[in-house]
N, C-alpha and C positions, 0 to 999 in steps of 0.2 A: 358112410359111417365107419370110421376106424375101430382097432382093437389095438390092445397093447404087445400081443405079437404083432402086427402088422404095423405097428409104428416103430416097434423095433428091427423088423425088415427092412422096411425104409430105411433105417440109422447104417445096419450092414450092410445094404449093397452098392451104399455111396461111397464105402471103403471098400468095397471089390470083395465083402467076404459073402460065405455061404448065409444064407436064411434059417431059421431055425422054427423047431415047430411048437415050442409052448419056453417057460422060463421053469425052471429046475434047478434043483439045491444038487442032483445028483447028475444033470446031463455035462453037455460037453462046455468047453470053457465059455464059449458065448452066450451059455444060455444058466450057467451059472451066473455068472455077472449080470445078465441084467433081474437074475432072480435075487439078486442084495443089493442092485442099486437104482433101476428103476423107477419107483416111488418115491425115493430121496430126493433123483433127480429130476423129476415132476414137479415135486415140493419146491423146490428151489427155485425152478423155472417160473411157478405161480408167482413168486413174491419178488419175478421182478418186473415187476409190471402190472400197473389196474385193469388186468384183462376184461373186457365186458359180460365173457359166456360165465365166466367167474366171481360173477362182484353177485353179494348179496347186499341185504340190507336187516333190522331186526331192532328190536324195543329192546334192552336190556332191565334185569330187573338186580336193583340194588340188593349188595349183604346188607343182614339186618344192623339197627342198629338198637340194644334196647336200651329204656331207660331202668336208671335205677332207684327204688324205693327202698332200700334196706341195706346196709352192711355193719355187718359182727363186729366189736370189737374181741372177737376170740380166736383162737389156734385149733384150728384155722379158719380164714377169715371166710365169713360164708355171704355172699352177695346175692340179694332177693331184685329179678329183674323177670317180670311178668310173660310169660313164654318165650323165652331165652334162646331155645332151639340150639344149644352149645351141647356138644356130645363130652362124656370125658373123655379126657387128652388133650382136648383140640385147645388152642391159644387163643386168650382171649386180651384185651386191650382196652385200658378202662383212663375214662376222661373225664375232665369237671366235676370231678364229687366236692360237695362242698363239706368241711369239717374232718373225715379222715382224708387227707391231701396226701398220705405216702400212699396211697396207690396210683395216686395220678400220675398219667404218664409212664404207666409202666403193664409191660408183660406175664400174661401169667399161666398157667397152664389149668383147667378143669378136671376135678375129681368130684364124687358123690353127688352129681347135680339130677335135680327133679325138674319138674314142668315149670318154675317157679322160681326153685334157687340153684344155685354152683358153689362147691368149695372152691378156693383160691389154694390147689395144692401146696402144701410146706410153709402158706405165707403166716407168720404170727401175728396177729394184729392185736396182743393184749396189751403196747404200752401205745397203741396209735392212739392222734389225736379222735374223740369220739365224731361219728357219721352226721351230719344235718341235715342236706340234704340234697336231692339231682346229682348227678351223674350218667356217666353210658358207658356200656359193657356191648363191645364187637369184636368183631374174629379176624381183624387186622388192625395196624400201626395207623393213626388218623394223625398222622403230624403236620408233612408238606401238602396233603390234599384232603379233604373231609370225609369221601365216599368212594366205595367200590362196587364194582359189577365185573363179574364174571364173564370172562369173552365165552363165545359161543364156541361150542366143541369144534367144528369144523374150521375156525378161524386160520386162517396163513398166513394173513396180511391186514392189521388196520387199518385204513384207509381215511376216516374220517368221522367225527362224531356230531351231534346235533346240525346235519349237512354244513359244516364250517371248516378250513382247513387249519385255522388259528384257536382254537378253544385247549387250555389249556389242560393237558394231562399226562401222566406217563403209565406206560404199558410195562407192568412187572407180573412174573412168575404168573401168567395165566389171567391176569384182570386187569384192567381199567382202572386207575386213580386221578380222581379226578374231585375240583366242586361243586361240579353241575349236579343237583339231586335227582333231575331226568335226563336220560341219555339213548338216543338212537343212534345205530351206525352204521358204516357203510364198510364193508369186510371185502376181502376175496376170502374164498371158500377153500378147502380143500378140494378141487373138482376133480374125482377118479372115476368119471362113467366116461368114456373115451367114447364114445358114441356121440353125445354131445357137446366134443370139442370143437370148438372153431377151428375151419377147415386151417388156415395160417396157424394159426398153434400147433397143429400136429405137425405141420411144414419144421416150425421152429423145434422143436422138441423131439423131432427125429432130428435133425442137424445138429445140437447139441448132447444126444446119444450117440451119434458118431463121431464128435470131438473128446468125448469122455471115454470109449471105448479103443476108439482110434490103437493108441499105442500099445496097449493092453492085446489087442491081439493082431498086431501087425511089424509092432516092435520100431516102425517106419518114421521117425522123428519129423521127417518134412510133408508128409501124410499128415500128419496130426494138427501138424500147425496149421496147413489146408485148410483143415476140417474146423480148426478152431477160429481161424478168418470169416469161411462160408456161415459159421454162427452166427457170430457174433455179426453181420451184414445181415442177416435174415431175422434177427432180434432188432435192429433198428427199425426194417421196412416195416416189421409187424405192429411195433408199437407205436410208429406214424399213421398206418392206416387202422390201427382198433383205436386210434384216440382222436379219428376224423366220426366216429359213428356217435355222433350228438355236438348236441349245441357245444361250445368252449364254456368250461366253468368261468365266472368272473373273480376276479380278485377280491379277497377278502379283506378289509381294512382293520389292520389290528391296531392296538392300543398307541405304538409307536407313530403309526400313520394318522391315524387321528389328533394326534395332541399337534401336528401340522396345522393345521386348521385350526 
């Protein structure tokens, strides 16, 4: 079981430098550096490749979406949507109302909102057409895709949703967008308990610590590039032999493939 001094050992004494004995904002230049980039560089390493010690899995739960039963034709316009759970400030996104149709499709921000209702800050709605009825009031843009879910805090890498590699959706500013109204998935993690890394990860992970360091404290331009060969070879072997540990996924047959047949 490694540590992250001792993966960083390993990274230095592959470049012939001294060892160091913890990572420090104040020590000497090796142990600075990997106290600012260390973690970055881990990060990085995670996301390139479906590590197995690192893939998780997880049910996500949809942002709400309410419906609406009320809106003001007044200044400002006040929207009744039955525990709303919208804080003021926060943006909200309102869709299909039938009869006032200037709000459709459009942005707005929350002030004076209760368990029940929200102001539509600054919006005037005294010459809109009057309210009829339905609508939905959410805390995002429901344009190219209907629903969102929150990726999981630990997330680094998507990997894959309702176990399909074809299911259509795009990953923006921290969520999932997507049509699927349920959604499971398959992540790699942020994995930092170095005790539980795969023993080949740590292999690869100190060799690209010493591709990264390399020149920074040796100054040694054909050293470095060395070091950045020996990587980049120990990053291939790795991800050949972690993507022999299970069956081969099969091919998913997407829309295009289908309409073959």
């Amino acid at each position: 079981m490694a540590t992250d001094v001792q993966i960083a050992n390993l990274a230095l004494t592959r470049i012939g430098h001294d060892v160091i004995d913890a990572f420090s904002a104040s020590g000497n230049k090796a142990e600075r550096w990997f106290f600012a980039n260390y973690s970055l560089i881990r990060q990085s390493l995670l996301r390139e490749h479906a590590w197995r010690f690192a893939t998780k899995r997880a049910v996500l739960d949809r942002d709400p979406i309410r419906a609406i039963t009320a809106i003001t034709a007044t200044n400002p316009v006040v929207v009744t949507a039955a525990n709303h759970g919208f804080a003021n400030g926060a943006q909200v996104y309102i869709t299909s109302a039938l009869g006032m149709t200037e709000l459709n499709g459009r942005t707005f921000t929350v002030a004076n909102q209760a368990a029940n209702t929200l102001e539509l800050s600054g919006e005037n709605g005294t010459t809109y057409t009057p309210y009829v009825s339905g609508g939905f009031v959410m805390g995002y843009v429901a344009t190219e895709f209907a629903y969102r879910f929150a990726l999981p805090s630990d997330c680094i890498r998507l990997l894959r949703i309702n176990d399909a590699e074809w299911n259509e959706y795009r990953v923006e500013q921290g969520a999932i967008l997507t049509d699927e109204p349920r959604i499971r998935v398959e992540y790699i993690f942020d994995a930092d308990d170095e005790a539980a890394f795969d023993a080949q990860f740590v292999d690869v992970f100190a060799a690209r610590l010493s591709a990264e360091i390399c020149y920074h404290l040796t100054d040694n331009q054909s050293l470095t590039e060395q070091s950045w060969q020996i990587a980049s070879q120990k990053l291939s072997l790795a991800r050949t032999m972690d993507s022999r540990q299970g069956t081969p996924r099969g091919i998913d047959a997407d829309a295009w493939l289908m309409a073959r047949y």
